[in-house]
RODO-2510 file (C-alpha; in nm, 4 decimals, decimal comma):
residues 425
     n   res          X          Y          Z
     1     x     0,0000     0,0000     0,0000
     2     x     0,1787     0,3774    -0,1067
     3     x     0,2588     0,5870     0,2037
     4     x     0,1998     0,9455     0,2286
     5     x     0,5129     1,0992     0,2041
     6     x     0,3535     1,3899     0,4111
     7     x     0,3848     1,1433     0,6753
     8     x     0,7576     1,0501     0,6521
     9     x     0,9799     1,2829     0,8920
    10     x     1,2112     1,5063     0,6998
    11     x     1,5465     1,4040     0,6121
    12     x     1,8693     1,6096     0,6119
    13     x     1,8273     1,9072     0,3875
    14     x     2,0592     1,8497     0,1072
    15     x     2,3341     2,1996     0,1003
    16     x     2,4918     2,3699    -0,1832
    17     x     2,4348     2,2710    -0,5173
    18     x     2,2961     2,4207    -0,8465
    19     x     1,9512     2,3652    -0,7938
    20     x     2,0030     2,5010    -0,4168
    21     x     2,1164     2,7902    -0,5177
    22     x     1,8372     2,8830    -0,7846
    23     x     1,5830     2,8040    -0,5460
    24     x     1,7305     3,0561    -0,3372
    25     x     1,8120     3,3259    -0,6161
    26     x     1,4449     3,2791    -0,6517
    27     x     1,2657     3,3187    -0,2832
    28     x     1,5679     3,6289    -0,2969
    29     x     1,4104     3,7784    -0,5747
    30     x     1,0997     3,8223    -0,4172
    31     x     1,2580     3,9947    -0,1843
    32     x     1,3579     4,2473    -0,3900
    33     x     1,0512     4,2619    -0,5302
    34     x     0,8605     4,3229    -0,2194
    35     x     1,1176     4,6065    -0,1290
    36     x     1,1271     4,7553    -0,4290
    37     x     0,7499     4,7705    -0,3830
    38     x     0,7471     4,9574    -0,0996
    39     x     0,9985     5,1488    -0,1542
    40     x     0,7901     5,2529    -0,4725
    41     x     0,5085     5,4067    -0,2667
    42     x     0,6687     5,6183    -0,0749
    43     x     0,7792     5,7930    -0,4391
    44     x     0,4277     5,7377    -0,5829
    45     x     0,2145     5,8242    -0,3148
    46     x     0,1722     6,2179    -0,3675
    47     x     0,0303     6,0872    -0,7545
    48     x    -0,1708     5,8418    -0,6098
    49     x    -0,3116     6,1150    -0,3982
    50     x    -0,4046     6,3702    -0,6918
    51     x    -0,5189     6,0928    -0,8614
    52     x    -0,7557     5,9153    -0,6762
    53     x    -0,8762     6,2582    -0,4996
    54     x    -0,7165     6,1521    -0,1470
    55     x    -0,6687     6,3440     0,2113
    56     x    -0,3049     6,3703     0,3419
    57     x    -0,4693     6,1151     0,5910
    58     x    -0,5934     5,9098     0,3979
    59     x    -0,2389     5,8462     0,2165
    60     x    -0,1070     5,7861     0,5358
    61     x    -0,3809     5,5373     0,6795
    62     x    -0,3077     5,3550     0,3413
    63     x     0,0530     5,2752     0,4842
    64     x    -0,0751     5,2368     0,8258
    65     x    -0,3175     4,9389     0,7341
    66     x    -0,0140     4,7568     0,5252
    67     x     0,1577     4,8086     0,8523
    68     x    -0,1322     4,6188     1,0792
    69     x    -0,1831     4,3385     0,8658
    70     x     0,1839     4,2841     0,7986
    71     x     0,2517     4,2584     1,1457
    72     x    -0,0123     4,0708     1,2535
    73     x     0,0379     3,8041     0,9472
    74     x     0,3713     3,8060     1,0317
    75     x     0,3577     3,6068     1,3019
    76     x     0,1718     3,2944     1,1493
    77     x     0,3868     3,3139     0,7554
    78     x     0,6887     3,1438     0,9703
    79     x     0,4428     2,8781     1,1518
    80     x     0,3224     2,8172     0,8041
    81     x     0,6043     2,7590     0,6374
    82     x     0,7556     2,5007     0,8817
    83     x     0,4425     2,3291     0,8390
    84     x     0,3679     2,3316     0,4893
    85     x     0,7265     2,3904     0,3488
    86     x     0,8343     2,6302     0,0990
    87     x     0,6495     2,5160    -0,2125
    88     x     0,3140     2,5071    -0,0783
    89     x     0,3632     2,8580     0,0776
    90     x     0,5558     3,1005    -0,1210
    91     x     0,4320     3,0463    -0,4634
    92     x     0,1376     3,1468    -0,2488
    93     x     0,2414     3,4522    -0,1258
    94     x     0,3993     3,5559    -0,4718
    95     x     0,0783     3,5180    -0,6018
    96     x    -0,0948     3,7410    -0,3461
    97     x     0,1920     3,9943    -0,3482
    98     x     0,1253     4,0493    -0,7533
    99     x    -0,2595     4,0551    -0,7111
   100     x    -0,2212     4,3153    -0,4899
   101     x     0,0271     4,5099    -0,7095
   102     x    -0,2400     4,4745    -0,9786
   103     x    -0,5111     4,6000    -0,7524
   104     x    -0,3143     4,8711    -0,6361
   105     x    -0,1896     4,9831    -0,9629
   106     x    -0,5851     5,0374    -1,1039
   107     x    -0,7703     5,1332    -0,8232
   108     x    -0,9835     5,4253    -0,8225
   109     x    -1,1003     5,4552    -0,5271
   110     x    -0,9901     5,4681    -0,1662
   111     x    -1,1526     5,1701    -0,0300
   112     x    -0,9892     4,9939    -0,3403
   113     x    -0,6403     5,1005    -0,2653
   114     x    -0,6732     4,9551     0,1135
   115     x    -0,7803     4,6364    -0,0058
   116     x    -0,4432     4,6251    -0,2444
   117     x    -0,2135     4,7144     0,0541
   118     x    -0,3920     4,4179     0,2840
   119     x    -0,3486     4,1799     0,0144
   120     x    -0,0233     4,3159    -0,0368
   121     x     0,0743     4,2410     0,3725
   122     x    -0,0798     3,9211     0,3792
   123     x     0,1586     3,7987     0,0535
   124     x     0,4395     3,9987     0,2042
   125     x     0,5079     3,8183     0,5268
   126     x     0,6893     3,5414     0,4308
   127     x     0,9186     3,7180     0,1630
   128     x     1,2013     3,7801     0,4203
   129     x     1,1408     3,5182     0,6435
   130     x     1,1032     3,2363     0,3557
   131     x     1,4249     3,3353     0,2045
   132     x     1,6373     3,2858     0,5174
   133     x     1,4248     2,9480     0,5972
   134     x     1,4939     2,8717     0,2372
   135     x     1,8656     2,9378     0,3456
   136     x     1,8405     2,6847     0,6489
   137     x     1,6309     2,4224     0,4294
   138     x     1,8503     2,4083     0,1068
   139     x     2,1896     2,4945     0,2447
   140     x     2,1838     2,3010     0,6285
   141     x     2,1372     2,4922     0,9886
   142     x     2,5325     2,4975     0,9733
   143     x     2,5067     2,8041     0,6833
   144     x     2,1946     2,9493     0,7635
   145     x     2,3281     3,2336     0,9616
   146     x     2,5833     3,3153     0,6681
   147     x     2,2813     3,2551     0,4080
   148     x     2,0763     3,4681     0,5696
   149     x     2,2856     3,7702     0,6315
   150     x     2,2807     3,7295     0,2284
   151     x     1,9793     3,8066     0,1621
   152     x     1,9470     4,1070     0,4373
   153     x     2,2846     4,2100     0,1808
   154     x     2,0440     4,2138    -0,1526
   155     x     1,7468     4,3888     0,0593
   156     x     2,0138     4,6651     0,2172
   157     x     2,1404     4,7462    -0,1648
   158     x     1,7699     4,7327    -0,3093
   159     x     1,6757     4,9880    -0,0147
   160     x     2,0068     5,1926    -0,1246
   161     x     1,9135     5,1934    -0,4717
   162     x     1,5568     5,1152    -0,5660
   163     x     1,4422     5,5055    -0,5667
   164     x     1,6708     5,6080    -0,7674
   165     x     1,5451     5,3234    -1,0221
   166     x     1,1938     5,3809    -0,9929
   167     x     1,1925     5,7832    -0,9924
   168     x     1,3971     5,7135    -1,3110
   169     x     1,1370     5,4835    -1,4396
   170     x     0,9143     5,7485    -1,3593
   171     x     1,0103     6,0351    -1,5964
   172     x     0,9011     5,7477    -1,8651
   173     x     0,5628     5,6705    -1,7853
   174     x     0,3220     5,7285    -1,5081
   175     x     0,2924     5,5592    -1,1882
   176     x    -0,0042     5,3158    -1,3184
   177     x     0,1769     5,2260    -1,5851
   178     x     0,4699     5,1623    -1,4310
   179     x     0,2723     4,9423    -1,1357
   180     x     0,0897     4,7317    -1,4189
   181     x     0,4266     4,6733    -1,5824
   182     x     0,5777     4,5407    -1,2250
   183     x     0,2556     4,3297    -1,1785
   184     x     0,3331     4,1226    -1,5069
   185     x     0,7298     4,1327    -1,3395
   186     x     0,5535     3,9453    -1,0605
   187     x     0,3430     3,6446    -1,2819
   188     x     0,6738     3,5879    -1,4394
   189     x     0,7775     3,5211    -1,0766
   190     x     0,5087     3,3243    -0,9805
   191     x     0,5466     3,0635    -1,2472
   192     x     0,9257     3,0469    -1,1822
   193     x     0,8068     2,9971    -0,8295
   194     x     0,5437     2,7376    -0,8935
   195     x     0,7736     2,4801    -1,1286
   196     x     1,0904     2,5263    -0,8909
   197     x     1,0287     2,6737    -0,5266
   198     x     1,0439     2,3640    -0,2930
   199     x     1,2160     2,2184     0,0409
   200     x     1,4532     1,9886     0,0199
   201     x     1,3235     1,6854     0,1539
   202     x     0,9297     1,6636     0,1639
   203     x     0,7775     1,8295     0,4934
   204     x     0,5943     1,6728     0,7733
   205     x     0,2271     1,8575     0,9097
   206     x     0,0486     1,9221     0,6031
   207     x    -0,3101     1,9592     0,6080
   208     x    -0,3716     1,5564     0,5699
   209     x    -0,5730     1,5515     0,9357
   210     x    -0,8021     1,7944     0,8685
   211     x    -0,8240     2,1981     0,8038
   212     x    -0,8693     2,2388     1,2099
   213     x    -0,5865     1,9829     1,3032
   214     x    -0,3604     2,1838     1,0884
   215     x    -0,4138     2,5166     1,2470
   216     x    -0,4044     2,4038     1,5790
   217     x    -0,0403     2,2459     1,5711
   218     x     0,0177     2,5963     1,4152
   219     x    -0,0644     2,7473     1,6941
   220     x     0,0747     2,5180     1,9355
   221     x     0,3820     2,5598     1,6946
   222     x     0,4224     2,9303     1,7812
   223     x     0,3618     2,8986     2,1456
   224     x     0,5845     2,6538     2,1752
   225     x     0,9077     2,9107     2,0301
   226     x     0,7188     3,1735     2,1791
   227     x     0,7776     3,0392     2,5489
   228     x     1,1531     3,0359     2,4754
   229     x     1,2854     3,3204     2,6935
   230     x     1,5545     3,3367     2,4670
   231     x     1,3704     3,3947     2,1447
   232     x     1,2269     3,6792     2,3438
   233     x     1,5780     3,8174     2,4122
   234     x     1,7030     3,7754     2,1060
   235     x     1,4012     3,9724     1,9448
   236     x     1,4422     4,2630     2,1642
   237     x     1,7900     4,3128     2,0961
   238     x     1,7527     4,2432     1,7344
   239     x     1,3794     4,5254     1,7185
   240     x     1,6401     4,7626     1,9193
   241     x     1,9214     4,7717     1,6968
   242     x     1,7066     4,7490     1,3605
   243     x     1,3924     4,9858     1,4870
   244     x     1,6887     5,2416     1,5232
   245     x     1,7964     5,2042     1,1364
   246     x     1,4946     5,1997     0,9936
   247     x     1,3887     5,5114     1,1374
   248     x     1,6998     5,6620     1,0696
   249     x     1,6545     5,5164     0,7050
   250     x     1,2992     5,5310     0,6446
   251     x     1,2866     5,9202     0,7757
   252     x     1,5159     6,0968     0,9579
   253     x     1,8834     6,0151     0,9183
   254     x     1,8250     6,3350     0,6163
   255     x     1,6994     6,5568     0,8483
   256     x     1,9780     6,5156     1,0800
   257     x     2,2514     6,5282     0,8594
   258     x     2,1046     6,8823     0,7115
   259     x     2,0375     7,0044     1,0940
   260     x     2,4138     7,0073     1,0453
   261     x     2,4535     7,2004     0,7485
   262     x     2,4908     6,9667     0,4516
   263     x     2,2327     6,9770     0,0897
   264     x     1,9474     6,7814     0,0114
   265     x     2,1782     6,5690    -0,1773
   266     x     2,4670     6,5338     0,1058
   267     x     2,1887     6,4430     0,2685
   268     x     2,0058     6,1552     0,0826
   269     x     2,4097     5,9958    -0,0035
   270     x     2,5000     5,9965     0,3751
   271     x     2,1165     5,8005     0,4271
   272     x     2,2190     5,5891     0,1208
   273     x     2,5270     5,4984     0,3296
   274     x     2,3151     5,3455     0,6332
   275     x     2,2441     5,0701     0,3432
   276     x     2,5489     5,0201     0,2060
   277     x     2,7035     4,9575     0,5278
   278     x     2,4129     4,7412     0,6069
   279     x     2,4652     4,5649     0,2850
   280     x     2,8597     4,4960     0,3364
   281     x     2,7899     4,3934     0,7334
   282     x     2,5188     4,1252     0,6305
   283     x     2,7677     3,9589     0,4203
   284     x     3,0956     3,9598     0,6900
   285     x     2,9603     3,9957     1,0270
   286     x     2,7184     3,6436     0,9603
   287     x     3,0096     3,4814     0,8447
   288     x     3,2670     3,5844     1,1140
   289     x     3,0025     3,4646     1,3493
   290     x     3,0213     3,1263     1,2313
   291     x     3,3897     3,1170     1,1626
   292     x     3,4342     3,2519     1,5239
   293     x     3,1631     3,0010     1,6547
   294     x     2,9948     3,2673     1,8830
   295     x     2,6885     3,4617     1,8386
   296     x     2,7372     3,6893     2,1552
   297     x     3,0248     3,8463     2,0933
   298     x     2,9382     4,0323     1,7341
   299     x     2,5953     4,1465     1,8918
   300     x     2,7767     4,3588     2,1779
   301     x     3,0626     4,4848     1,9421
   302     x     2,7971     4,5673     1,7037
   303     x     2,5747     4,7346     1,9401
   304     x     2,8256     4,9351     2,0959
   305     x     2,9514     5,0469     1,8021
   306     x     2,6134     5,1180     1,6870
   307     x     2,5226     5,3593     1,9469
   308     x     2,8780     5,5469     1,9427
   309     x     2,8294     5,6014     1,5836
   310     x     2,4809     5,7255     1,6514
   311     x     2,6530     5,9789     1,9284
   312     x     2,8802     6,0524     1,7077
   313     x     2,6410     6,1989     1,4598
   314     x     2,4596     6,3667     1,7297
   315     x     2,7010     6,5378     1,9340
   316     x     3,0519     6,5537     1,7416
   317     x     3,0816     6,9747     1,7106
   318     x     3,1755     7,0922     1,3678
   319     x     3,0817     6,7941     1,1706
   320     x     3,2309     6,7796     0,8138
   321     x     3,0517     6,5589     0,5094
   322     x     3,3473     6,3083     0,4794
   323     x     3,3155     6,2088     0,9010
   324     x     2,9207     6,2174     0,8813
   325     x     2,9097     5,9810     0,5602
   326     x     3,1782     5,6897     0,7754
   327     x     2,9999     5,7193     1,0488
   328     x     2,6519     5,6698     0,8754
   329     x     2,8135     5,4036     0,6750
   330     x     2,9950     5,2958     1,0565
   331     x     2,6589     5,2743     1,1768
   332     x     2,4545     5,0706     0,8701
   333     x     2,7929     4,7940     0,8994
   334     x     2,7482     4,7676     1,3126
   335     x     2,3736     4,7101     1,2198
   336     x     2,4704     4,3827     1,1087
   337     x     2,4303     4,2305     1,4196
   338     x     2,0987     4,2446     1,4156
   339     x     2,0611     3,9476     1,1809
   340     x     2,2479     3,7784     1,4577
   341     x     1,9448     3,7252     1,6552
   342     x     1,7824     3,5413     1,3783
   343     x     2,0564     3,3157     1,4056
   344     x     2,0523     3,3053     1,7926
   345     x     1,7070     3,2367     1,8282
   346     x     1,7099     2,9611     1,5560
   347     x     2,0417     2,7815     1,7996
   348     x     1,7810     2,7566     2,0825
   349     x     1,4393     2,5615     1,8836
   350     x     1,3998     2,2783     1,6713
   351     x     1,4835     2,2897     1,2763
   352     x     1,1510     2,2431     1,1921
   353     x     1,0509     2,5468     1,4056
   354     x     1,2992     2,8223     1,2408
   355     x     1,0399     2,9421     0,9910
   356     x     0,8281     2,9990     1,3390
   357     x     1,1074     3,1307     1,5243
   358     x     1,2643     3,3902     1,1950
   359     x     0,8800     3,5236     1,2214
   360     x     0,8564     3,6108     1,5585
   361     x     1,2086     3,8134     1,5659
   362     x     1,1492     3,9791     1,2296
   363     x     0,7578     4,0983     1,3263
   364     x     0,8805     4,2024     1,6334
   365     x     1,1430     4,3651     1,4464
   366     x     0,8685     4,5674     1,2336
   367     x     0,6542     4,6765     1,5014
   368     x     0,9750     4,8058     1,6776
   369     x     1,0413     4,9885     1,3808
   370     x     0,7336     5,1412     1,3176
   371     x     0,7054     5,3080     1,6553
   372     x     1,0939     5,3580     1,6495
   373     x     0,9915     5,5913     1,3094
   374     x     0,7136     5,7756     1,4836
   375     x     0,8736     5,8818     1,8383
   376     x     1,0968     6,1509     1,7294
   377     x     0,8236     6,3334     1,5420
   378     x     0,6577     6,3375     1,8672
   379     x     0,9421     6,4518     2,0777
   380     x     0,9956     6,7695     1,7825
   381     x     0,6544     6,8622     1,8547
   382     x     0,7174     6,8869     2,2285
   383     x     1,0370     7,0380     2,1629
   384     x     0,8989     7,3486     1,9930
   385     x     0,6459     7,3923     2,2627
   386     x     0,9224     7,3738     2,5173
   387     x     1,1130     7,6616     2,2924
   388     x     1,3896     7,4836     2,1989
   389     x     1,4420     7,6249     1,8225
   390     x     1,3720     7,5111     1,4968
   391     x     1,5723     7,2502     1,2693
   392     x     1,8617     7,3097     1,4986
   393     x     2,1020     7,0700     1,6403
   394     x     1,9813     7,0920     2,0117
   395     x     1,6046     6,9736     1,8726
   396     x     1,7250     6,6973     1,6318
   397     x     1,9041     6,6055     1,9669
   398     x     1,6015     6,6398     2,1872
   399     x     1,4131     6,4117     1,9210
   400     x     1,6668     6,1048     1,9079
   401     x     1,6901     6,0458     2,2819
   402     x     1,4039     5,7276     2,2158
   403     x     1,6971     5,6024     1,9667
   404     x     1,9562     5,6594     2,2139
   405     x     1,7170     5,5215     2,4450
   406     x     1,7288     5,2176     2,2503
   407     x     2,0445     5,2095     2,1493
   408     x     2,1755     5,1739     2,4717
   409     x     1,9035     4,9249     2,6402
   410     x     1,9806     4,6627     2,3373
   411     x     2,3801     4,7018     2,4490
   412     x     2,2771     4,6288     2,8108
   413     x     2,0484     4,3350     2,6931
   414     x     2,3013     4,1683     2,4717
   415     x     2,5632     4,1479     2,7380
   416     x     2,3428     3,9589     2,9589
   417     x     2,2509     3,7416     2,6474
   418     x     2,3437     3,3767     2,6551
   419     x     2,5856     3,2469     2,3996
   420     x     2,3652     2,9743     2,1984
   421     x     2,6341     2,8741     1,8601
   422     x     2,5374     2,5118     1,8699
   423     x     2,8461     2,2582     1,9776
   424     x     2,7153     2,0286     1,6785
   425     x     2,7915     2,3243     1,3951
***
């Protein structure tokens, strides 16, 4: 009588290898995809606006929802993949991600263009996450550190790089246009995705005992890594040190450096830097982790480092372009050690739980982020009603204390952190 190979417990993911490495070129360029995305609407948005006939709020409720239903579907894209494996999932999600592109790119109304960034979230949440597990699947636990600081390396350098692209692509066509042309991008990917995205080694927990069954050892899946205390640790640390580059990134790293005297384009090349030096970090400070064997270690250099770059920026008197633009790019390479925690909270669960585990750190990650981006726009506002005066020094100051704040909690946290590099590796 056949057996259900659902049944069978996984073997030993094969590592390296041709076919490895396209499946993995492929769940990366997804990732770029989704970035590139994103990136994309913050460049758009003031068309889609005019367009469509929208409120300043509205525009900024439409990022707001793709925030809430990223984060909360965040949490169960890891779950699912260690259940379901890769080729049941992301061909999934890539499918999603370019129905919402679609939906986004011809709405015409605003109820329309929420529905295109939920459906946008909901395909989004395992694009980072599924190409590190893809990393740990097709590659072996061993490299999944080093494979997965790889792909933060292409998302840092499509973050450095995508505006420029797209505002280019811009002064060509309009933004609908250009949104319909990325949405046939994204069925290309999705039938590369559905012929070769796959595990390994077939995965145990599909959906063969019923719908229910299935979500509850889901859930049961995600408690279990969530009562870890170190997963918990090592997603703090990690939301510290990453919440503070993404709101210098995302927002305010310009402002700063022209508080101090430098042009709009000084500006955006010393932000542009945060990447790059996020981009060459991911692909050594992964790698000297496992060459060193210790995950501890590269999180406290980095951190410390982090936060006296970040001083440096803020209190150094008579800062000059050339010492702003190392220490931005200082600061984006300390960074680095944020993808550590991925790897330190993977050490402490079970291989089939790293999808579940990669989730937890990287939505954590995001919500960190998102009020990491919002808190010194608060503290300006409180700033000018205490007097302190405009788009100087002392206020952009005043405003990064919560990054400071950060900066120096995640330091404190990661030298209490427990050194997990498994004996086995």
């Amino acid at each position: 009588m056949a057996t259900n190979t659902d049944e069978q417990p996984p073997a030993a993911p094969q590592t390296g290898g041709a076919m490895a490495w396209w499946v993995w070129i492929l769940a990366v360029t997804f990732v770029v995809y989704l970035f590139s995305f994103q990136t994309g609407y913050s460049i758009v948005n003031p068309s889609v606006q005019a367009d469509v006939g929208l409120t300043v709020s509205q525009v900024a409720t439409i990022a707001a929802v793709y925030t809430w239903a990223f984060a909360i579907s965040q949490f169960f894209g890891g779950a699912l993949l260690d259940r379901l494996g890769s080729r049941k999932v992301l061909p999934i999600s890539i499918a999603l991600v370019t129905i919402g592109v679609f939906v986004f790119a011809n709405a015409q109304t605003y109820p329309m263009l929420l529905l295109s960034q939920v459906i946008l979230a909901v395909g989004s949440c395992t694009g980072f996450v599924g190409a590190g597990y893809i990393g740990g699947q097709w590659f072996g636990m061993a490299k999944f550190s080093f494979m997965f600081g790889l792909v933060q390396v292409v998302a840092a350098l499509t973050s450095a790089f995508s505006v420029n692209i797209i505002e280019a692509a811009l002064g060509g066509t309009d933004w609908r246009s250009l949104f319909n042309i990325y949405g046939v991008i994204g069925i290309g990917l999705l039938l590369l995705g559905a012929i070769y995205i796959r595990n390994p080694q077939p995965v145990s927990g599909g959906m063969d005992k019923g719908i229910g069954e299935f979500f509850s050892s889901v859930i049961k899946s995600m408690i279990a890594v969530a009562s870890i205390g170190h997963v918990w640790m090592a997603s703090i640390v990690g939301a510290l040190l990453f919440g503070a580059l993404l709101s210098l990134g995302v927002v305010w790293m310009p402002k700063l450096l022209m508080v101090h005297g430098f042009s709009a384009g000084q500006a955006s090349f010393g932000t542009s830097l945060l990447w790059l030096g996020l981009a060459a970090g991911s692909a050594i400070v992964p790698w000297l982790s496992d060459k060193m064997q210790v995950r501890k270690r590269p999180i406290v250099i980095g951190s410390v480092v982090q936060l006296a770059a970040m001083a440096g920026l803020l209190y150094l008197p008579g800062l000059n372009v050339g010492a702003a633009a190392a220490l931005c790019f200082v600061f984006g390479f300390a960074n680095a050690a944020h993808m550590l925690t991925f790897s330190t909270a993977a050490d402490v669960v079970q291989p089939s739980q790293i999808g579940t585990s990669a989730a937890i750190v990287n939505g954590i990650m995001f919500i960190a982020g998102g009020i990491m981006i919002s808190r010194p726009g608060v503290r300006i506002g409180w700033g000018l009603e205490e007097g302190i005066e405009p788009k100087s020094l002392e206020l952009a100051q005043y405003a990064s204390m919560p990054l400071m704040g950060a900066l120096v909690l995640a330091a404190l946290l990661s030298f209490v952190m427990k050194e997990t590099y498994p004996k086995s590796h």
